[in-house]
KELO-909051 format. One record per residue (C-alpha): x, y negated, z; residue in one letter. Coordinates in pm, whole numbers, plus 50000, padded with zeros to 5 digits. Layout:
<pts>
XYZa;...
</pts>
This chain:
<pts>
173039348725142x;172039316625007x;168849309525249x;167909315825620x;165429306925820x;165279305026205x;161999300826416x;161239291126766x;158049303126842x;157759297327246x;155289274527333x;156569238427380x;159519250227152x;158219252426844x;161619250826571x;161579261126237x;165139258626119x;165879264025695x;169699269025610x;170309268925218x;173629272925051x;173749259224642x;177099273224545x;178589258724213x;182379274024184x;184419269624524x;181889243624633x;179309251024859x;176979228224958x;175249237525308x;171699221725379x;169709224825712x;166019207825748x;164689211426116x;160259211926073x;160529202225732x;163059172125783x;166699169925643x;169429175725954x;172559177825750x;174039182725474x;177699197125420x;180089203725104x;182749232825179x;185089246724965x;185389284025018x;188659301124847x;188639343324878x;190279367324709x;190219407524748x;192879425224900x;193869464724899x;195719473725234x;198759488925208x;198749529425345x;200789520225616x;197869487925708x;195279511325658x;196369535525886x;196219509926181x;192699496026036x;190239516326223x;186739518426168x;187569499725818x;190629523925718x;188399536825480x;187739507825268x;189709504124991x;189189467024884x;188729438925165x;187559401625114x;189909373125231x;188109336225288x;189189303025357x;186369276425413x;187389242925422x;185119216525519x;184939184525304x;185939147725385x;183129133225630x;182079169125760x;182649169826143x;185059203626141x;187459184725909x;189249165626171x;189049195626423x;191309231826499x;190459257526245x;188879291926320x;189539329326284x;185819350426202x;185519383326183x;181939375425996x;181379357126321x;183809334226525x;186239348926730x;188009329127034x;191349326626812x;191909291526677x;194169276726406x;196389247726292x;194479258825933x;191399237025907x;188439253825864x;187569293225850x;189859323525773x;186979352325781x;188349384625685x;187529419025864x;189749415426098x;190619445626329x;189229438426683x;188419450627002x;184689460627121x;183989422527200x;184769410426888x;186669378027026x;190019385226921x;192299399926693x;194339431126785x;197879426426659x;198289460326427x;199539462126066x;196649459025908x;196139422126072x;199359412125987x;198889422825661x;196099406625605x;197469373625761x;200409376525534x;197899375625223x;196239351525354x;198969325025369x;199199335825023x;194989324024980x;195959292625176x;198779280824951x;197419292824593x;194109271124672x;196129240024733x;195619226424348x;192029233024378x;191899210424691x;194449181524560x;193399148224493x;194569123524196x;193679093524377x;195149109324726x;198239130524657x;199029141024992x;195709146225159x;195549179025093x;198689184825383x;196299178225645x;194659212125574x;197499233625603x;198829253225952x;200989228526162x;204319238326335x;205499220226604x;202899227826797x;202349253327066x;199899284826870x;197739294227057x;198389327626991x;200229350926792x;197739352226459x;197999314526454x;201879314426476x;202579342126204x;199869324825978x;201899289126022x;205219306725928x;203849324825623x;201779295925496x;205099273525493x;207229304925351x;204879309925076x;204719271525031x;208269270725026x;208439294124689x;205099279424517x;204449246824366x;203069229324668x;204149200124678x;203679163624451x;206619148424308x;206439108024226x;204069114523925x;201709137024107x;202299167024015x;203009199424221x;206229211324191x;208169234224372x;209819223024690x;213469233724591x;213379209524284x;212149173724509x;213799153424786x;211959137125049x;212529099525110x;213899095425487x;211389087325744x;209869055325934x;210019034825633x;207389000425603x;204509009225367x;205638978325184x;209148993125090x;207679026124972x;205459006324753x;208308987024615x;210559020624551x;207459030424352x;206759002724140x;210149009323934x;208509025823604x;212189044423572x;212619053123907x;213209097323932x;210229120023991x;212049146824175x;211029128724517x;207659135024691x;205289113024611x;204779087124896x;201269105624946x;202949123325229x;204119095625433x;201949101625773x;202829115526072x;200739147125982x;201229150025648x;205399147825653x;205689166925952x;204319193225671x;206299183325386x;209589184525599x;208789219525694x;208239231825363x;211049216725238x;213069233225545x;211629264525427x;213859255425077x;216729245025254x;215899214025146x;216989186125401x;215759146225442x;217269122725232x;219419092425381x;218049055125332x;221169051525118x;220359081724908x;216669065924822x;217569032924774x;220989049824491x;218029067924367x;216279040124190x;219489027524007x;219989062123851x;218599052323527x;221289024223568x;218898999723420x;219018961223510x;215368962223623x;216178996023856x;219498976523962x;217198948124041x;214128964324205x;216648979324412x;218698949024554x;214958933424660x;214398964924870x;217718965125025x;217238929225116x;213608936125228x;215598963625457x;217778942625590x;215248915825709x;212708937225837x;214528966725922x;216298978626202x;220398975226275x;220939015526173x;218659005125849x;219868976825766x;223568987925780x;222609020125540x;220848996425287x;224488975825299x;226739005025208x;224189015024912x;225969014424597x;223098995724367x;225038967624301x;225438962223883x;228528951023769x;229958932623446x;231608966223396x;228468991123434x;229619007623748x;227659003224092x;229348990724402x;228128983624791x;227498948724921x;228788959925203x;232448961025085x;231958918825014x;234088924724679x;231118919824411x;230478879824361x;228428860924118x;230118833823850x;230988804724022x;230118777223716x;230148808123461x;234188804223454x;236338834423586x;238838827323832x;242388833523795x;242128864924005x;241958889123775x;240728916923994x;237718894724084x;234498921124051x;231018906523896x;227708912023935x;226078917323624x;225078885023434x;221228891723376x;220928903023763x;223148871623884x;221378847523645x;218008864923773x;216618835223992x;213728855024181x;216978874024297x;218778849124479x;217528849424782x;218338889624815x;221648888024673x;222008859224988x;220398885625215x;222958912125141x;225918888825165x;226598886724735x;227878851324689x;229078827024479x;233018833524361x;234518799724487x;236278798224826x;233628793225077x;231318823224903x;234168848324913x;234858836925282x;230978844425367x;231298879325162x;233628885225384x;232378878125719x;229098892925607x;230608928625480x;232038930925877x;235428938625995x;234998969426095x;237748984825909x;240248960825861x;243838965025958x;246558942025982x;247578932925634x;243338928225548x;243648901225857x;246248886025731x;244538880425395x;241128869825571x;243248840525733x;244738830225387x;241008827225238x;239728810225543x;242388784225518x;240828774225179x;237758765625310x;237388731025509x;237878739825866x;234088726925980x;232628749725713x;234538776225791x;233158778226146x;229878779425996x;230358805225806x;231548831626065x;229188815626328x;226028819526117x;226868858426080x;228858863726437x;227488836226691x;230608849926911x;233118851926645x;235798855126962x;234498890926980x;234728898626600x;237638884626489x;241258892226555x;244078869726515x;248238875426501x;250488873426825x;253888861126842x;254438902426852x;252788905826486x;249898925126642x;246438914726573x;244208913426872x;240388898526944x;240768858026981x;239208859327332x;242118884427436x;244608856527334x;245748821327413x;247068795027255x;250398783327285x;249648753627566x;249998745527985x;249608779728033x;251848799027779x;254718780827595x;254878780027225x;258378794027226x;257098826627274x;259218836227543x;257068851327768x;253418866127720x;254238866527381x;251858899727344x;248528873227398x;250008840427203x;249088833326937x;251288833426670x;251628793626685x;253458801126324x;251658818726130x;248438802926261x;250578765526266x;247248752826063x;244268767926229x;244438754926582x;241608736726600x;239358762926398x;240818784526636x;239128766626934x;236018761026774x;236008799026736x;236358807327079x;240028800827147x;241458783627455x;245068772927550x;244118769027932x;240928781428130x;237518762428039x;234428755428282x;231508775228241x;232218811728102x;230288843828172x;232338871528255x;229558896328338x;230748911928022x;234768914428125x;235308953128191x;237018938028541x;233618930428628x;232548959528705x;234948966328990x;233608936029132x;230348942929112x;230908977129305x;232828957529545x;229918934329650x;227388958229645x;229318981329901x;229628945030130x;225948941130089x;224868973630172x;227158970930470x;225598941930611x;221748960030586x;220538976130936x;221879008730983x;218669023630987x;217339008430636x;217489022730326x;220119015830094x;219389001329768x;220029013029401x;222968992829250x;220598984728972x;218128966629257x;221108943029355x;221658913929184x;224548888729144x;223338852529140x;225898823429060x;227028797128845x;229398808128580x;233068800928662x;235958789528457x;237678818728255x;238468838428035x;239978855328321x;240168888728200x;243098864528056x;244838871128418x;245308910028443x;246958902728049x;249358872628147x;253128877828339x;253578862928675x;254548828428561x;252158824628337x;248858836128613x;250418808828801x;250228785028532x;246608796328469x;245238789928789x;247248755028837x;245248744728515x;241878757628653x;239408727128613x;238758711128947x;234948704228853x;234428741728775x;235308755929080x;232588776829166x;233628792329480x;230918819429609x;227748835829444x;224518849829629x;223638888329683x;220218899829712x;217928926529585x;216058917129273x;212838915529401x;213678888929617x;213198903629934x;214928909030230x;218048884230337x;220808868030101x;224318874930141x;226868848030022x;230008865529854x;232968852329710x;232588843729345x;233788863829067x;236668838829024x;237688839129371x;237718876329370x;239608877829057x;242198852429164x;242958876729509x;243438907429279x;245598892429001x;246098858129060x;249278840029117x;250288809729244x;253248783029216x;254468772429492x;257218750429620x;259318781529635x;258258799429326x;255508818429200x;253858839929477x;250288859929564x;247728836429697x;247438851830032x;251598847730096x;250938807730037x;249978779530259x;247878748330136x;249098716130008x;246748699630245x;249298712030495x;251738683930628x;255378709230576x;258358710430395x;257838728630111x;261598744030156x;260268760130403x;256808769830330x;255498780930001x;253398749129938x;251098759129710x;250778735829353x;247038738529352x;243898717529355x;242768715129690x;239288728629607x;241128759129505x;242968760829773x;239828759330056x;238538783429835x;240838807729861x;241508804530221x;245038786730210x;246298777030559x;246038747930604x;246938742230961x;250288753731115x;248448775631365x;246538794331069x;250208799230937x;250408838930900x;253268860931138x;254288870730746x;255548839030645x;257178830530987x;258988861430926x;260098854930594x;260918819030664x;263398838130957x;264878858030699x;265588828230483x;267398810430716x;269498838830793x;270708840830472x;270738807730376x;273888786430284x;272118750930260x;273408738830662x;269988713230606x;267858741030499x;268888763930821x;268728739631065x;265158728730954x;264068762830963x;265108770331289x;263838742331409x;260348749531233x;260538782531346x;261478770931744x;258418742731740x;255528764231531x;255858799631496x;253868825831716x;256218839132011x;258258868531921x;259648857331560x;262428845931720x;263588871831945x;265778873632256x;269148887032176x;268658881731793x;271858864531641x;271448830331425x;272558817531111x;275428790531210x;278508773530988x;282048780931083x;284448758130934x;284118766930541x;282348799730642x;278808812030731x;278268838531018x;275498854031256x;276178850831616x;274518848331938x;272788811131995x;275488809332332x;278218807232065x;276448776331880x;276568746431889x;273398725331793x;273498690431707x;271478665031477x;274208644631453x;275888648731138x;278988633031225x;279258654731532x;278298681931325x;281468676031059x;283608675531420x;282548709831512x;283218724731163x;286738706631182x;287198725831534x;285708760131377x;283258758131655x;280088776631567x;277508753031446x;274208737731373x;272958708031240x;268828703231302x;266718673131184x;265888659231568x;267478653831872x;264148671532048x;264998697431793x;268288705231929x;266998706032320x;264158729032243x;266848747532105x;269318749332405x;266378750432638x;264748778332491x;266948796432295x;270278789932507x;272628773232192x;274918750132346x;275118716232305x;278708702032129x;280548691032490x;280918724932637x;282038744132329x;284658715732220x;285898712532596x;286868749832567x;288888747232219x;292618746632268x;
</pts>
């Protein structure tokens, strides 16, 4: 039919509608004029072809099983007609209510029920479905574009989505199985070719670098043109392809590609994208374009930038190491290049280029011998610039690089120390964290601009220190502790810790041997003592609690202290603000910032029933006759009541010999020269610092005092 006219006749309504169709080929060009004036005008493509149903198909046909031909058609609207951009439809001569991915209309004589609106599922539909795919795909040259290579993709059934029902499912997976066996789609020339025999370029890639891949004359033409590259359009391609088994290719694998000729100007078209990559790109991207092999060599082979072995002439001269590799001369000479081959990390073959090759090609897979070799090149490059160098590509280079121990193991620099106040150099203890102060005798002070430290520094974050986690959980139990029982308690990730950074490293501590904590926290700065941080919820609301400070908290768990009686746990210390003997009481060698911090006693009465005890069992096994008597007279005068029991037997000198006896067998005195008397005598003796001393003792404790144990001597 090629003209129809509709007319409205009802009063008031009067509409005279003229349809035309001109029909030149597949085109069809679909005019309506409403009372004589032009309404639209439409180009469709229509695509049929006549199909015999099988026996078995006709069988299930129904009132068509007697026709032995049927006509198949697939309109498809041009670009600018409204139904291009919208879901296609199945007619059965008129429109049914089943949709389609397919743009356009799939008429056939569909088998359906009395309504008409839908298709019955039989085997004559699904025959006719199945040649229909076949329609789809055979049309696609007649609908492909020079100028557009991939438009036609648009056009074709969508998977992915969920079909409507189950004629638009079975006609998506036939269109992309027959697609998957025909030439269907363009390879880099434009021409159709068949899906097994191209590779598809790997996805989210900038329009700028496709363009560049493309510009290479002798770049391959087994990859799909870069007409494809939409989100519509490859979601199709990638099926089809899946349909051939036919996976993505990696960035690496398209940027190798264009160095397949293993021309210069492929070589070189190829190191600008990989550059452009890196820039622009993200980290995943950008480490892919590194490990491409496209770099040319002197000798013709093609090697990765990221392996940092491939350097240009340095003056045009070769150096003496003869197993130096070269980039080619007319790509190294190339100066439009320069800038990439910088980019990618290709540099000059003198000391301080080799040194950046290799802190731009990473460390990832070094060992111990590779260290060892990174620390011979970096000591031929002047120590300034060779801070520069790793700091430019690793602005914490104390994460990234490892160094040697006094053990010969290589660990990160912030998990070591430096030979100093805290660790000796002689390697004698915590030998596992010094660094080797041999082997790296020359790199000290590189060392410390790179992160090192021989004693703690002011100012470090440790929010990244795997301890700090444990403190974190810690403080957020105490804060949800102190909220009302009846509130709400918060998410952990709606608490925040607020507080200046401490001194550190002190993950340092858990790492370090007894001696050499205490060491550590005697050399903790006294202006960085930061001694509490704030608790609150992150929006700001509700009340602040004030916690101890990750360095406080850390120094409780591992720290240690010296004291005047060796190295001990900071709560078994007492303060050096406190006015006693430090043979008696662990004095702690501390600032005393530190030590208010950390809650040091600092009064006798604050003095804890633990050390009073421990200073008891001291002097009862102590041979120093000064030492005892002072501690029994610290003991009598300060300690809480009980420590020294009644009935407990004392530490007291008989002649040469020390014994325990009851204080009615001793004699106390703090005269020394009464004191040598009684030892002459064997009388049971001992010798405290005061004369109130030794009558606190007799009056409390019941010792004797010289006259009565000497009057009963024989």
């Amino acid at each position: 039919m090629d003209r129809l006219v509709l007319e409205d006749t009802r009063a008031g309504h009067e509409l005279c509608r003229k349809i035309t169709q001109e029909t030149r080929g597949v085109e069809h060009r679909v005019v309506e004029q409403r009372n004589e004036t032009l309404h639209s005008s439409e180009r469709w493509f229509v695509f049929s072809v006549d199909h015999e149903p099988s026996p078995t198909a006709a069988r299930t046909a129904g009132e068509l099983h007697d026709r032995p031909v049927v006509t198949i058609s697939w309109a498809v609207p041009d670009k600018g007609v409204p139904q291009r951009g919208k879901r296609g439809n199945f007619w059965a001569y008129f429109p049914t209510n089943y949709d389609t991915t397919l743009t356009g209309i799939l008429n056939a004589p569909w088998k359906t029920p009395e309504d008409r609106q839908n298709l019955t599922k039989s085997d004559f539909n699904e025959e006719l479905v199945t040649r229909a795919a076949e329609l789809v795909v055979d049309s696609i040259p007649n609908l492909f574009e020079e100028k557009d290579p991939g438009s036609y993709l648009t056009l074709l059934t969508a998977r992915g989505r969920e079909a409507s029902q189950w004629g638009d499912e079975m006609l998506s997976e036939k269109v992309l199985q027959v697609a998957a066996r025909r030439p269907s789609l363009p390879d880099q020339d434009g021409f159709l070719r068949l899906p097994k025999h191209l590779r598809l370029h790997p996805e989210n890639l900038a329009p700028g670098w496709l363009e560049q891949w493309a510009s290479h004359p002798g770049r391959p033409k087994n990859w799909c043109h870069h007409g494809v590259e939409s989100r519509e359009r490859r979601s199709r391609a990638r099926d089809i392809l899946e349909q051939a088994h036919v996976a993505p290719s990696s960035l690496r694998e398209w940027l190798e590609a264009l160095v397949s000729d293993r021309s210069v100007e492929g070589a070189t078209c190829a190191l600008k994208l990989a550059a452009s990559v890196v820039e622009t790109g993200n980290q995943l991207q950008a480490a892919e374009a590194r490990d491409a092999k496209i770099l040319l060599t002197e000798r013709g082979d093609f090697r990765s930038p990221s392996a940092g072995r491939v350097f240009r002439r340095h003056g045009g001269v070769r150096l003496p190491n003869e197993t130096t590799v070269y980039l080619h001369d007319a790509i190294a000479q190339n100066p439009e290049i320069l800038h990439s081959l910088q980019v990618l990390g290709v540099e000059e073959a003198n000391a301080a280029g080799r040194l950046r090759a290799a802190v731009t090609s990473g460390f990832a897979r070094y060992r111990n011998n590779d260290w060892e070799d990174f620390w011979a090149l970096a000591r031929t490059v002047e120590g300034d610039e060779m801070v520069e160098v790793v700091k430019e590509r690793h602005p914490e280079p104390e994460s990234v690089l490892k160094v040697r121990t006094a053990t010969g193991q290589f660990r990160f620099v912030r998990d070591c120390i430096l030979a100093g106040p805290v660790v000796p150099d002689n390697g004698r203890r915590d030998a596992a964290i010094l660094i080797d102060p041999v082997f790296h005798a020359a790199d000290t002070e590189v060392l410390k601009a790179l992160g090192a430290v021989d004693r703690p520094l002011p100012r470090m974050n440790p929010r990244s220190d795997a301890w700090f986690n444990d403190y974190s959980g810690v403080i957020y139990n105490r804060f949800c502790a102190s909220l009302p029982p009846q509130g709400s308690r918060p998410r952990p990730s709606s608490v925040s810790l607020i507080g200046q950074d401490p001194p550190g490293p002190l993950h340092l501590l858990a790492e370090l041997s007894a001696d050499g904590r205490a060491a550590f926290t005697r050399e903790l700065p006294d202006l960085g003592i930061v001694p509490d941080w704030r608790c609150m919820r992150t929006n700001g609301q509700g009340d602040v609690l004030r916690v101890e400070s990750p360095l406080i908290w850390m120094l409780r768990e591992q720290g240690m202290l010296a004291t005047s009686i060796g190295v001990r746990r900071p709560n078994t210390a007492v303060s050096p603000e406190l006015q006693v003997d430090g043979r008696l009481l662990p004095v702690a060698d501390v600032a005393v910032a530190y030590a208010r911090a950390l809650g040091l006693p600092s009064k006798i009465h604050d003095v804890p029933a633990g050390l009073w005890s421990e200073l008891a069992e001291r002097a009862d096994s102590g041979t120093d006759a000064a030492f005892v008597g002072d501690a029994y007279a610290l003991l009598a005068t300060s300690s809480p009541a009980g420590t020294l029991e009644d009935g407990r037997l004392f530490r007291c000198r008989v002649g040469e010999n020390w014994e325990m006896q009851h204080s009615k067998s001793i004699a106390v005195t703090f005269e020394e020269d009464q004191y040598e008397v009684l030892l002459r005598d064997r009388v049971p003796a001992l010798l405290v610092p005061t004369d109130a001393d030794a009558h606190l003792l007799v009056d409390r404790f019941r010792f004797r005092v010289p006259s009565d144990l000497l009057k009963v001597v024989p």
